[in-house]
Steps between C-alpha positions, in 0.01 A plus 500: 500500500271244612523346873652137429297239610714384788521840661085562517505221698770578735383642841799749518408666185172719441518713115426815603468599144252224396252628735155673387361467903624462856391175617427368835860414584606814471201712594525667849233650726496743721731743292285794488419536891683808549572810260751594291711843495734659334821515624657809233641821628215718585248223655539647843556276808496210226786645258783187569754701697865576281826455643785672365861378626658817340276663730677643882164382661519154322520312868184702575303403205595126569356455875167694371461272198616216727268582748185622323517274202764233512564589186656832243595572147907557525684740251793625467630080535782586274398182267521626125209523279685349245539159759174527581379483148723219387372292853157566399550373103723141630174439730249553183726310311528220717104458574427550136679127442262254364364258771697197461836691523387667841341166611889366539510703790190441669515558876398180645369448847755549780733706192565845578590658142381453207200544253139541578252614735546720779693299775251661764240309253550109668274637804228565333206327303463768245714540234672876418482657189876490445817385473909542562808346545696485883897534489761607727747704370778344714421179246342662211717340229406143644128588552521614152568157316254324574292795276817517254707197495689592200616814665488707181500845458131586651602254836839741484325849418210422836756367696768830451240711529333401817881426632534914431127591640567238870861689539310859485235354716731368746624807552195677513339285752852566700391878502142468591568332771715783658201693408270253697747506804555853489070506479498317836644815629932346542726720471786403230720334754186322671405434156891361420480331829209305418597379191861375620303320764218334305670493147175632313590629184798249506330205499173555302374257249287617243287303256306594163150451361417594167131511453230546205180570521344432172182702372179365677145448304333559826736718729210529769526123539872421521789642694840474428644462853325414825511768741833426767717678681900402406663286712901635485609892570460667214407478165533678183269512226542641171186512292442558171254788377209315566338534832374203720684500787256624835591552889233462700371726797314601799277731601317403271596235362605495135726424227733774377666481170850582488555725173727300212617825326731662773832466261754246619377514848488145697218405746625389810318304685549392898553132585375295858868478561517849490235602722659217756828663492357828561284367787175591316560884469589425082192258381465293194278582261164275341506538129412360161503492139227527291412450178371677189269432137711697296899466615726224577733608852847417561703565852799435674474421862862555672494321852744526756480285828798306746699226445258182568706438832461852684289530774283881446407636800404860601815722502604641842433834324224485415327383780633729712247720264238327461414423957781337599389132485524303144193427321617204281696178600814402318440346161665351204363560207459116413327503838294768403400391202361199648280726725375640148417183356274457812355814527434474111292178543359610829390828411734634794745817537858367474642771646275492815581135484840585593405875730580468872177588582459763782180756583741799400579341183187397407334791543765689276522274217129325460487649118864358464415138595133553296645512182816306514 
């Protein structure tokens, strides 16, 4: 269907599909200064580490990934296939759409849900070779009508099924976290004890972006999402069979590529939140998507943070692990997110923006605050 003429000249809309090149605006340098790996089972000290809840030594397998990566594949989730599969078709479905009808819900300036490019996207001057819609699932059916205001049977059939997939996540993310605090090294009433206090799990938000990355006529050009740490706890992604998604690391540096065929597992990635509330001894982890000549790319990203009004600080717990004096000075995440607009535009570390900088800490975390 051909672009209509209002939409090629609207700046929130780029047609992927329309495009034989990657032009300047969306053209990005400095993409190939480090290698890439592969992250399957068998690549040695690269091969993204697997974490099996089933498994006894599931708390284990969480601090190492925590610690080493800031990042793991997670089976065993309990999630059907069958959801999974149905999640993944309503997210084609709804970026297949033609233009105008997606254009309804464009995510304007200072919005945040709706259709377009990625939100992290405003603080840069390059464009990303995608795009996605931003709901919360406490509001989904709202969000929703701006993209469907008749409300007929597709608006009904995205909205029950991503209604069904939030209440299985919600519960997931409940578990995880006992995993996390039991990872910290709590026992289960100093895990219990924790969470009565601070109200974790309880009072989580969680928010969704749906993302595609569209085949690219010149992959080594583009990239489909600017390398950042996440800014909440945790986050889930679930990928499609396509790979793209890369964490980066040290020693040396490079870009490993998490594997996309590990069946109904969900990448979980660390947030800056996270490695606050663990007083630096769980780190986030730098990633990105990239993008390929011959496949389009879809993903879910799943991410958990507080309530907008909760201070996160380093738990009592888990600085009593990590030295005995707290790394980190109380946040919100509005706060903090301010901090990342600066550091964005400044070219600064966000969370060293925000690290009580001592000699001990800084000689224990100087990779940490690096790549932030």
């Amino acid at each position: 269907m051909p672009t209509p003429a209002h939409l090629s000249k609207d700046p929130h809309y780029f047609d992927f599909r329309a495009a034989r090149r990657v032009p300047e605006t969306h053209a990005w340098p400095g993409l190939h200064e480090h290698p890439v790996v592969d992250g399957r089972a068998g690549a040695g000290e690269d091969a993204v580490l697997v974490v099996d809840t089933r498994d006894p030594g599931a708390a284990e397998a969480v601090a190492r990934a925590a610690e080493q990566w800031g990042a793991f594949l997670l089976e065993g989730h309990g999630v059907s296939r069958e959801l999974l599969q149905r999640v993944e078709a309503r997210i084609a479905g709804m970026l297949a759409l033609p233009a105008q009808e997606k254009m309804r819900a464009v995510r304007r300036p200072g919005d945040s849900c709706g259709y377009g490019s990625p939100p992290i996207s405003s603080f840069f001057a390059k464009s990303m070779w995608s795009e996605g819609y931003t709901f919360s699932p406490a509001n989904l059916r709202s969000d929703l009508r701006k993209l469907w205001p008749k409300q007929g049977h597709d608006y009904r059939l995205f909205c029950d099924v991503m209604e069904e997939f939030h209440g299985e996540m919600r519960a997931l993310s409940d578990r995880l976290m006992e995993l996390f605090l039991a990872a910290l090294g709590l026992t289960g009433e100093q895990a219990a004890a924790v969470e009565a206090e601070h109200r974790i799990a309880e009072t989580m938000t969680a928010t969704m972006h749906l993302n595609w990355y569209p085949k690219c006529p010149d992959p080594k050009r583009a990239l489909g999402l600017i390398a950042h740490t996440d800014s909440g706890f945790f986050t889930f992604v679930l990928q499609s069979l396509v790979p793209g998604l890369q964490l980066f690391r040290h020693g040396p540096d490079r870009w490993v590529t998490v594997p996309a065929d590990v069946q109904d597992a969900f990448v979980v990635n660390v947030g800056d939140l996270f490695q606050i509330l663990t007083n630096g001894r769980f780190h986030s982890v730098y990633h990105r998507a990239v993008v390929n000549r011959d496949s389009d790319r879809i993903s879910l990203g799943y991410f958990h943070g507080p309530p907008a009004d909760t201070k996160v600080a380093p738990l009592r717990e888990a600085v009593g692990r990590t030295g005995g004096k707290p790394a980190y000075r109380a946040v919100t995440w509005p706060e903090y997110m301010a901090v990342r607009k600066k550091a964005f535009t400044t070219g600064a570390s966000a969370l060293k923006m925000v690290a009580i900088i001592t000699s001990e800490f800084a000689a224990d975390h100087t990779d940490d605050l690096i790549s932030s």
